[in-house]
Steps between C-alpha positions, in 0.01 A plus 500: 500500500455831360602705188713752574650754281911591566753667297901369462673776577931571546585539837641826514165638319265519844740719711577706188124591485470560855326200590512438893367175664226538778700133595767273379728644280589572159699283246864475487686432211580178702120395422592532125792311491487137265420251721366738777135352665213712369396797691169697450377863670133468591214758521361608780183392428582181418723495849214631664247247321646189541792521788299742711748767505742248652852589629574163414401462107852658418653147466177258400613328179179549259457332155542740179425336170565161633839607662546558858634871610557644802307805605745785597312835570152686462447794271272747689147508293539869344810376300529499161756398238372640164 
C-alpha cells in the first residue's frame, strides 16, 4: 500500500485546462455518471514507479480508499492543476 494524494475533479475540468495524457485518456462525463465504476488519472511518476511505464496499466483495477477504480490515463509529470 501506499498513501497517495488525488484530487475529485468534474470531468470536463482537465481538457478545459489543457491537460493532455502522455497515455490513456481523459474522463468522460460517462465516468461521472451515478452508478458509473470509479475511474482515476494517474501520475506519471507513480505510472512510472510502480507499473514501469507500462502500456498495459491503462485498465489495472487499483484500490482507492478501500474502493476499487479503474486506472484510465497518465498525466505527464510537469502537470499541474492549481
Amino acid at each position: 500500500p501506499e498513501e497517495l494524494r488525488g484530487l475529485a475533479v468534474e470531468p470536463q475540468i482537465l481538457g478545459m485546462v489543457g491537460a493532455r495524457p502522455i497515455a490513456g485518456r481523459l474522463f468522460v462525463e460517462g465516468d461521472a455518471a451515478p452508478g458509473a465504476p470509479a475511474t482515476v488519472l494517474i501520475a506519471e511518476g507513480l505510472w512510472r514507479r510502480r507499473f514501469g511505464g507500462a502500456a498495459d496499466a491503462i485498465g489495472r483495477t487499483v484500490v482507492m480508499n478501500g474502493e476499487p477504480a479503474t486506472i484510465i490515463g497518465v498525466l505527464p509529470a510537469d502537470f499541474t492543476l492549481v
